[in-house]
C-alpha positions in Angstrom: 86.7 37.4 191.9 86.4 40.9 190.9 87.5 42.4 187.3 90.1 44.0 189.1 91.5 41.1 190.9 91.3 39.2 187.7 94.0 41.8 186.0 96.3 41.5 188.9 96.5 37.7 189.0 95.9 36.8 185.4 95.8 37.1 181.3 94.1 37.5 178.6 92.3 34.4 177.4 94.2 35.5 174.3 97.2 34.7 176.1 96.1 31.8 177.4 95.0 30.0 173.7 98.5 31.0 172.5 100.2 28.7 174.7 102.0 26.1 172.4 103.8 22.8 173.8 105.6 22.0 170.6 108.9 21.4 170.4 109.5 24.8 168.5 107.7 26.7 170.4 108.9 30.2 171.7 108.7 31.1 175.3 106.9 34.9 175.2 109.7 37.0 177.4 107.8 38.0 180.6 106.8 34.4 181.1 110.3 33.5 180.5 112.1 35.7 182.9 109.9 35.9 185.5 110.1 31.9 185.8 113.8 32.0 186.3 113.5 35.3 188.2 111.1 33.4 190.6 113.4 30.1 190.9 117.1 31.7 190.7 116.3 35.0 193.4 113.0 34.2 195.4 114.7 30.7 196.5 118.6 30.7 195.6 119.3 34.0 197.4 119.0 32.9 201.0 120.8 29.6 200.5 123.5 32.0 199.2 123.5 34.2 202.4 124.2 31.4 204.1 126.9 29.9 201.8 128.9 33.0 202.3 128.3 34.1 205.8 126.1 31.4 207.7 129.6 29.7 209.1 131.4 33.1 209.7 128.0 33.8 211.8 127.9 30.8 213.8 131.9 31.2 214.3 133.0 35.0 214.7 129.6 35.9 215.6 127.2 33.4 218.1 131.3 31.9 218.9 130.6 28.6 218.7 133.3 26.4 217.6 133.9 25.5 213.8 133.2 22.0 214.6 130.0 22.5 216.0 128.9 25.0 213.5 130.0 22.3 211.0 128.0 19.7 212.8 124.9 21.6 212.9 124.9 22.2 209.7 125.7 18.6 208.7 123.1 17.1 211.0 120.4 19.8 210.2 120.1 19.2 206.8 120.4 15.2 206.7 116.2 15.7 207.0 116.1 18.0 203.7 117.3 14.6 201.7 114.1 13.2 203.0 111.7 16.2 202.5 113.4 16.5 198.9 112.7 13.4 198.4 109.2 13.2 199.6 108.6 16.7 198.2 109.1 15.4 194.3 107.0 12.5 194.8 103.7 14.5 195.9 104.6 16.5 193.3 103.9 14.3 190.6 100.5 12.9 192.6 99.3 17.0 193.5 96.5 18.7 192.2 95.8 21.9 193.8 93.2 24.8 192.6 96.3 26.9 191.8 98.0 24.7 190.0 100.3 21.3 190.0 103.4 23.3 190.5 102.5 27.2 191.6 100.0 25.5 194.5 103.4 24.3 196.5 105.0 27.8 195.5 102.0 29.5 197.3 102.2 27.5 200.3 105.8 28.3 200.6 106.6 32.0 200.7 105.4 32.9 204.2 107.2 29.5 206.1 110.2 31.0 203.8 110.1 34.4 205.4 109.6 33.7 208.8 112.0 30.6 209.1 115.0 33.0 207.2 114.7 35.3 209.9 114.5 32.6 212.5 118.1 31.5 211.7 119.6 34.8 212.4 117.9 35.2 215.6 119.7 35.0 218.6 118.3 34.6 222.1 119.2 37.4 224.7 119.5 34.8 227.4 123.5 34.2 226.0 122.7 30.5 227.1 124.7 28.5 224.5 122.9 25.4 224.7 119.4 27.2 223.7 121.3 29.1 221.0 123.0 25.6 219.7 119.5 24.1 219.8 118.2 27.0 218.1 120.4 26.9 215.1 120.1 23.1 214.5 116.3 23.6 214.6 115.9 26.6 212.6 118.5 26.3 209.8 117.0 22.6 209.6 113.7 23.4 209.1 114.3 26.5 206.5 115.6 24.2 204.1 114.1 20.9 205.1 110.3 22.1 204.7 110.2 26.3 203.6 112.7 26.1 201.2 111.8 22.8 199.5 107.9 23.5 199.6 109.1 26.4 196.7 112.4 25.5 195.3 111.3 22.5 193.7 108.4 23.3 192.2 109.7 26.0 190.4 112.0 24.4 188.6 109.5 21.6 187.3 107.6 24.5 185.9 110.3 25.9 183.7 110.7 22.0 182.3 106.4 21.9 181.8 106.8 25.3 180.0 108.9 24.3 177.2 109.8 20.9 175.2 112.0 23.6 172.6 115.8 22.7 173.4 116.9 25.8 172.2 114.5 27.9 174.9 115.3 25.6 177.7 119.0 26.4 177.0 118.3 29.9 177.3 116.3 29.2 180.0 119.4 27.4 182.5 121.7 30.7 180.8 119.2 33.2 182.0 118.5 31.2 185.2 122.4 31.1 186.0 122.1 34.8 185.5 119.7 35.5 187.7 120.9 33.3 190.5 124.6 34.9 190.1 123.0 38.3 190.5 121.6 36.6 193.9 124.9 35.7 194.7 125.8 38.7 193.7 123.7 40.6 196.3 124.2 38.1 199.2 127.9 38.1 198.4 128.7 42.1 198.5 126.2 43.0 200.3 124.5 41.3 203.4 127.9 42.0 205.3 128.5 45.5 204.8 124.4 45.9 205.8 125.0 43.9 208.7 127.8 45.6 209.2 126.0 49.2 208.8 123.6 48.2 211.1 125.8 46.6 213.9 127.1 50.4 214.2 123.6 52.1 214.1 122.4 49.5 216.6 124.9 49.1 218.7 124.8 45.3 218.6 126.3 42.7 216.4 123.6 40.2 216.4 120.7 42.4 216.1 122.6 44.5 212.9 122.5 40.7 211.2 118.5 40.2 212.0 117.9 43.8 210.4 120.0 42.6 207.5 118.4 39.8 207.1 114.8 41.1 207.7 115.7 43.4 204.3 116.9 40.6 202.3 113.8 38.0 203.3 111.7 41.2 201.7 113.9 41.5 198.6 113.9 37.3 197.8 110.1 36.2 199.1 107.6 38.6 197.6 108.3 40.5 194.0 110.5 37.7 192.6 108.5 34.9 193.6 104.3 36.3 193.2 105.6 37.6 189.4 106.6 34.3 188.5 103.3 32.9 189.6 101.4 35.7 187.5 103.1 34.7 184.5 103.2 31.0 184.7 99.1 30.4 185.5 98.6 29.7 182.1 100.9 26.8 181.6 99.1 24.9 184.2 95.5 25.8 184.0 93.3 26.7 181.2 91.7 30.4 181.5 88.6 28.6 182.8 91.0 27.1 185.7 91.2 23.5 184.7 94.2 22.0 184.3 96.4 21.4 181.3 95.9 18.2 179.3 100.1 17.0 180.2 99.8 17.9 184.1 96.5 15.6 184.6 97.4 12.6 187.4 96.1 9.5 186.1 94.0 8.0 189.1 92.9 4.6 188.7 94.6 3.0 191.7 96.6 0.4 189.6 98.6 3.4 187.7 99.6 5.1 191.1 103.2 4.4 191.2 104.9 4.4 194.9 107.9 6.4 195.7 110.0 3.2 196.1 109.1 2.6 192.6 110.3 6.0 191.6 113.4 5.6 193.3 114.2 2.2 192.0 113.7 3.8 188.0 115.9 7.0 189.2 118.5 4.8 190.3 118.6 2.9 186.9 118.3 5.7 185.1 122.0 6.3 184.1 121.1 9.6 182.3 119.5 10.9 185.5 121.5 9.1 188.5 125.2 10.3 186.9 123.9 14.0 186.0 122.1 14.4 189.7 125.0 12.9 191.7 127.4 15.1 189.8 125.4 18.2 191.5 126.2 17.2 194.7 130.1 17.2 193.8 129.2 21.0 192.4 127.0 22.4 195.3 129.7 21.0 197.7 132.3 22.5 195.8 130.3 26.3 195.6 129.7 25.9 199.6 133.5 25.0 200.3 135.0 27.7 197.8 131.8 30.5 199.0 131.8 30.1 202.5 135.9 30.2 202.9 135.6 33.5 201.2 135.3 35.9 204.1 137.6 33.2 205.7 140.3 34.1 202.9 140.5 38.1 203.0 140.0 38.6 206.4 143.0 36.4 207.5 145.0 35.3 204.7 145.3 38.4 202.7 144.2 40.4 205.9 142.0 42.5 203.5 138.8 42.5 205.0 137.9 45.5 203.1 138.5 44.0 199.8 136.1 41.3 200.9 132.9 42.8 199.0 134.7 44.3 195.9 136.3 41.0 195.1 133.7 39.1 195.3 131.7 41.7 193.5 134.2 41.9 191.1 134.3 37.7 190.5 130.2 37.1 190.9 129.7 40.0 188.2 131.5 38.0 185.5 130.0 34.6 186.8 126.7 36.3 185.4 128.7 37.5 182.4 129.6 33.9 182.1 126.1 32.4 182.5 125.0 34.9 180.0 127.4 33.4 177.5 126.5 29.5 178.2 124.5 29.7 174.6 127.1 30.4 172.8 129.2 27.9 174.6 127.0 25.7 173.8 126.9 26.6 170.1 130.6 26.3 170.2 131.4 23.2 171.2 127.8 22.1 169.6 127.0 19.6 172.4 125.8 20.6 175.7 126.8 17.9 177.7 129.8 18.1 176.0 130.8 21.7 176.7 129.5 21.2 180.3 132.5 18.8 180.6 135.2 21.5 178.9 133.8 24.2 181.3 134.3 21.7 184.3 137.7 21.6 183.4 138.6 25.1 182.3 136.6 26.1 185.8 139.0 23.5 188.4 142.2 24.5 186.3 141.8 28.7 186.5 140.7 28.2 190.4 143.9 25.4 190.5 146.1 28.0 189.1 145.7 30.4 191.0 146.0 28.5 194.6 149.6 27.2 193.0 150.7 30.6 192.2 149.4 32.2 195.7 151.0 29.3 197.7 154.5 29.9 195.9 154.4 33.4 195.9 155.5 35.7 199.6 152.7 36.2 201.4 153.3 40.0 200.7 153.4 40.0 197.3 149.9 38.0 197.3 148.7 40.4 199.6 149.6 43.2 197.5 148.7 41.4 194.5 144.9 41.0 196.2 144.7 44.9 196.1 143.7 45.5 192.7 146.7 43.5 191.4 147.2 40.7 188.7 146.1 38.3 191.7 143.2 40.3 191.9 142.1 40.4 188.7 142.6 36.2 187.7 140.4 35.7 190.8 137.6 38.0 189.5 138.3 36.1 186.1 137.6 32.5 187.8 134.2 34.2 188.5 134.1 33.9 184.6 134.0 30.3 184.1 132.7 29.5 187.4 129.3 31.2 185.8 129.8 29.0 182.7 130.4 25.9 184.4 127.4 26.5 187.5 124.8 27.5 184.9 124.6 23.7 182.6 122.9 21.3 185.4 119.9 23.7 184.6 120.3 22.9 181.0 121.2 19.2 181.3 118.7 18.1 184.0 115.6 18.5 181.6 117.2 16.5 179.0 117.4 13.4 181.9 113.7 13.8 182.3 112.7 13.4 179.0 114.9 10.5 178.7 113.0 8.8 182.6 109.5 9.7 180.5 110.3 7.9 177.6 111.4 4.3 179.5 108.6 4.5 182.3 106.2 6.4 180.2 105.4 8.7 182.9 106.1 12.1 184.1 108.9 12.1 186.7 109.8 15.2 186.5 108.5 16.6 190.2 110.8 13.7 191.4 113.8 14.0 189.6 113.8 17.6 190.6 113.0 16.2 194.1 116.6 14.4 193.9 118.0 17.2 192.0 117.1 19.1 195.5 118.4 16.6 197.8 122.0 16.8 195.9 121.6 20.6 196.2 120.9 20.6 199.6 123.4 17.8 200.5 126.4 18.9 198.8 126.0 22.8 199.9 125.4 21.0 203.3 129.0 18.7 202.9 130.7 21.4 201.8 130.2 23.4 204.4 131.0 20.9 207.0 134.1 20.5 205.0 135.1 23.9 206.0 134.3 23.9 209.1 135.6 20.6 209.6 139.0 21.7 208.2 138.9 24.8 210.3 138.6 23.0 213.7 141.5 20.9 213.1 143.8 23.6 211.7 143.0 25.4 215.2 141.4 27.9 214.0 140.3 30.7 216.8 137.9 33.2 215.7 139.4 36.7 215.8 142.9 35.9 216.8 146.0 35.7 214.9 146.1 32.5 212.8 149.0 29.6 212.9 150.7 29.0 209.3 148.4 25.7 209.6 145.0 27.4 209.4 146.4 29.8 206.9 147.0 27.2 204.9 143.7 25.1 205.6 142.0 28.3 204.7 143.7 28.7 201.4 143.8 24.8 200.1 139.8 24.9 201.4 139.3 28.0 198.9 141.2 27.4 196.0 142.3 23.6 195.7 139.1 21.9 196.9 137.1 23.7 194.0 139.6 22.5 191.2 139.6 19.4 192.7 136.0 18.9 192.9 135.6 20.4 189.1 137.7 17.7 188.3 135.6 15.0 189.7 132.2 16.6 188.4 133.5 16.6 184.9 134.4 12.4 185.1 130.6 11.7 186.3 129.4 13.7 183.4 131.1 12.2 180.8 129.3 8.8 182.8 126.2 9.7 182.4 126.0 9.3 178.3 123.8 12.5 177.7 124.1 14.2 174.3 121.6 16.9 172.5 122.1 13.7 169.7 120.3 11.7 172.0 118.0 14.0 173.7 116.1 14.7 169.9 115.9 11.1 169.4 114.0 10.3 172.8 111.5 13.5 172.1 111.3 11.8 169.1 110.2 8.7 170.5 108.0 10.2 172.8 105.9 11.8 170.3 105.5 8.8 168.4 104.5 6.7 170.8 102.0 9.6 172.3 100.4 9.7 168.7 100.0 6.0 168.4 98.5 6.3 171.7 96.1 8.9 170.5 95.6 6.9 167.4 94.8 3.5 169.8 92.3 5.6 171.8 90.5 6.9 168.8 90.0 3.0 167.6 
C-alpha cells in the first residue's frame, strides 16, 4: 500500500496506541461522530424514504391497491427476521482482514445502492403482475441482505468503541440526531425532488428513480466510508491485527450455536423486554410516518404543507435527541426517563388527535396552516426525538448484562435481534396502514368517504399514543437501571482480572 493510500484509509500509530477501553475513557470527536454519522444516515435514511413515501408510491403511484402494497410489504420482509438473525450470529464468529465489524460494512455499500434504486424501478411493460413481483423481490431483498450486511454491524461498533456510560449516552443522543436529520431529509425532501423531476421529465415514475438515484449517493458513500476511516483502530491494531476483546475463541468445544444464542436471548429479561419493546416503537414510527402524506393531502387537503410540517416536527425531533443527556441527567436514570418520555411522547401525539377529531374540519384545516394545530404537531416532533433516541442508549446496557451471565460477547447478536424488531415493526406498521386503508375504501386520488378520513386520522395520531403507551409497560419489564448496569461492569472486570490472575498461575 502506498504512503498515500495509507493517509486516506488510516492514522497515526499515535492514534492508534491512544485507544483506551476503560470505562472512563473519552471517545476523541471525529471517531465519535463519524460512527453515528455512518449508522444513523448511511443505513437509516433509506428505510426512512420508504417509511414516508414507499406506501404512497406503491398506492398513488405504481396504483396498486393498499392491500396489496400492505401485503408486499408484510411478506417481503418476514425473510429480514431471518437474515437479522443469521446476520448477528456470524457476526460474533467473523474475522475479516478489515475488521470484525467494518469487514460486513464494506461488503454492504454497493448491494445497498444498487438494490435502493431497484425498488423505485418500474418496468415499462405496465404489466402489473411483473411490477407486483418486482416490488415483493426488490424491497425484500434491500432490507433482507443489503441493508442488514451494514446496519448491524455498525451499531456493534459504537458498543466495542466505548465501555464509558456517559459517552455511550452521548453516543444514542448524537445518533438520534443524526438519524432525525435523515428523516429530516427523506421527510421534506425526496417528494418535492421527485416531484421536480416528474415535471422536468415528463413522467412520474422516472422523476422518483432520479430522486432516488440522488439520495442512494447522499446515504451510501461519504457517511458510511468516513465511519470506516475513523473506526479502523478500534478493531485492528496499526500493524492490522485484531484487538485483544474482538478475538473469536476457536477451539471447537467453545463455539456456541445460534440456537444456543437464542435460548440465552430469550432468558435474558434485560435483553428480550428492551428488544421487543423496539418492535412496538418501529411499528409505531412506520404507522405515524407513512400516514403523513396520507394526512395533508386528504384530511387537511394541504398537500403543500406536507414538507414544511414535517420539516417543521423532524427539526425539533433532533432538537429533542440533542437534549436526551440532559434528560437523562434529569430524571437520573435512563431507563427510567425512557419510560417518562414514552409517556409524555403518546399523550402530546393523543392530544392532539382528540382535539383535531372534535374540532370542524375547517377550523383544523385552518389551524394546519401555520396555526396553533400546526405548531403542537411540530412540537410532538419534540418528544418524539426524546423518546426514539434511548433504545440506542439502553440496548448496550442489555449487552453487558448477556456478557456477564454467559461470559461471552453477544453483542453482534443482540444487535442481530435488535434488527429483526427494527425491521419487523417498521414492516407491521406499515401493513397496519395499509391494512386500515383498504378497509376504509380508500381510492387513491379520489375524494375520500368520512370513513377513510377518519382511518387516516386515528392511523396518524391515536395508533402512536397508543403504541407509546404499550412501549413504556415493556420497559418498565425489563428491570434495567444505570444502578444496575455499573454493578454488572463491575462484575465483569472482576471476574476478567481473576481470569488474567488464573492464567498467569
Amino acid at each position: 500500500m502506498s504512503k498515500f493510500v495509507e493517509r486516506i484509509v488510516m492514522e497515526s500509530k499515535e492514534k492508534y496506541d491512544a485507544v483506551d477501553f476503560s470505562p472512563t475513557a473519552k471517545l476523541p470527536r471525529l471517531d465519535f461522530h463519524f460512527n453515528c454519522a455512518g449508522a444513523s444516515i448511511g443505513t437509516m435514511l433509506p428505510f426512512n424514504v420508504f417509511g414516508y413515501y414507499l406506501l404512497y408510491f406503491y398506492t398513488d403511484i405504481l396504483g396498486i391497491s393498499p392491500l396489496t402494497a400492505a401485503n408486499i410489504i408484510i411478506f417481503a420482509r418476514v425473510f429480514d427476521t431471518f437474515t437479522d438473525l443469521m446476520m448477528g450470529h456470524a457476526i460474533d464468529r467473523s474475522h475479516f482482514k478489515a475488521g470484525k465489524y467494518r469487514g460486513w460494512v464494506l461488503i454492504s455499500i454497493l448491494p445497498q445502492f444498487i438494490m435502493f434504486l431497484a425498488v423505485f424501478f418500474v418496468w415499462p411493460t405496465g404489466h402489473s403482475t411483473l411490477q407486483i413481483f418486482w416490488c415483493w423481490i426488490t424491497y425484500g431483498a434491500y432490507g433482507a441482505l443489503c441493508a442488514t450486511l451494514g446496519y448491524i454491524p455498525q451499531n456493534c461498533q459504537t458498543q466495542n468503541m466505548t465501555r464509558n456510560e456517559s459517552e455511550r449516552a452521548k453516543a444514542a443522543s448524537w445518533k438520534g440526531i443524526y438519524e432525525n436529520i435523515s428523516v429530516l431529509i427523506a421527510a421534506t425532501c425526496f417528494l418535492p425532488v421527485s416531484r421536480f423531476f416528474c415535471d422536468i421529465t415528463g413522467n412520474t415514475t422516472l422523476g422518483f428513480f432520479v430522486s432516488c438515484l440522488i439520495f442512494a449517493i447522499i446515504s451510501f458513500f461519504a457517511p458510511t466510508l468516513s465511519g470506516l476511516r475513523f473506526t479502523r483502530k478500534y478493531e485492528l491494531t496499526y500493524e492490522g491485527e485484531y484487538r485483544p476483546q474482538l478475538l473469536v475463541e476457536e477451539a471447537p468445544e467453545k463455539k456456541v450455536s445460534i440456537w444456543v444464542s437464542l435460548r440465552d436471548f430469550v432468558t435474558c429479561r434485560p435483553a428480550i423486554f428492551t428488544i421487543s419493546g423496539i418492535a412496538i416503537m418501529f411499528a409505531l414510527a412506520n404507522v405515524r410516518s407513512s400516514m403523513a402524506v396520507y394526512l395533508f393531502e386528504y384530511y387537511f387537503e394541504l398537500p403543500e404543507m406536507t414538507s414544511i410540517s414535517l420539516g417543521f416536527n423532524i427539526s425539533l425531533a433532533i432538537v429533542g435527541a440533542f437534549l436526551v443527556p440532559y434528560i437523562i441527567r434529569l430524571f437520573k436514570d435512563t431507563a427510567r426517563a425512557f419510560i417518562i418520555m414514552a409517556l409524555v411522547n403518546g399523550c402530546a401525539y393523543g392530544l392532539l388527535f382528540l382535539w383535531i377529531k372534535t374540532s370542524p374540519i375547517e377550523v383544523v384545516q385552518q389551524s394546519m396552516h401555520f396555526g396553533p394545530m400546526f405548531f403542537l404537531y411540530a412540537g410532538c416532533g419534540l418528544f418524539q426525538g426524546i423518546y426514539a433516541t434511548f433504545p440506542m442508549a439502553i440496548v448496550p446496557h442489555t449487552v453487558d448484562y448477556a456478557q456477564l451471565r454467559y461470559n461471552r460477547n453477544m453483542s453482534g447478536f443482540i444487535y442481530g435481534i435488535y434488527g429483526v424488531m427494527l425491521t419487523a415493526g417498521g414492516a407491521i406498521g406499515n401493513w397496519i396502514s395499509g391494512k386500515m386503508l383498504a378497509s376504509s375504501g380508500y381510492v387513491a386520488g379520489a375524494v375520500q368517504s368520512e370513513t377513510t378520513l377518519s382511518t387516516i386520522l386515528f392511523c396518524g395520531m391515536a395508533i402512536p399514543a397508543i403504541f407509546a403507551a404499550v412501549h413504556a409497560a415493556f420497559q418498565l419489564l425489563s428491570g434495567v437501571s444505570d444502578k444496575k448496569h455499573l454493578q454488572w461492569l463491575e462484575a465483569i472486570a472482576a471476574r476478567d482480572q481473576a481470569e488474567l490472575e488464573a492464567i498467569k498461575k
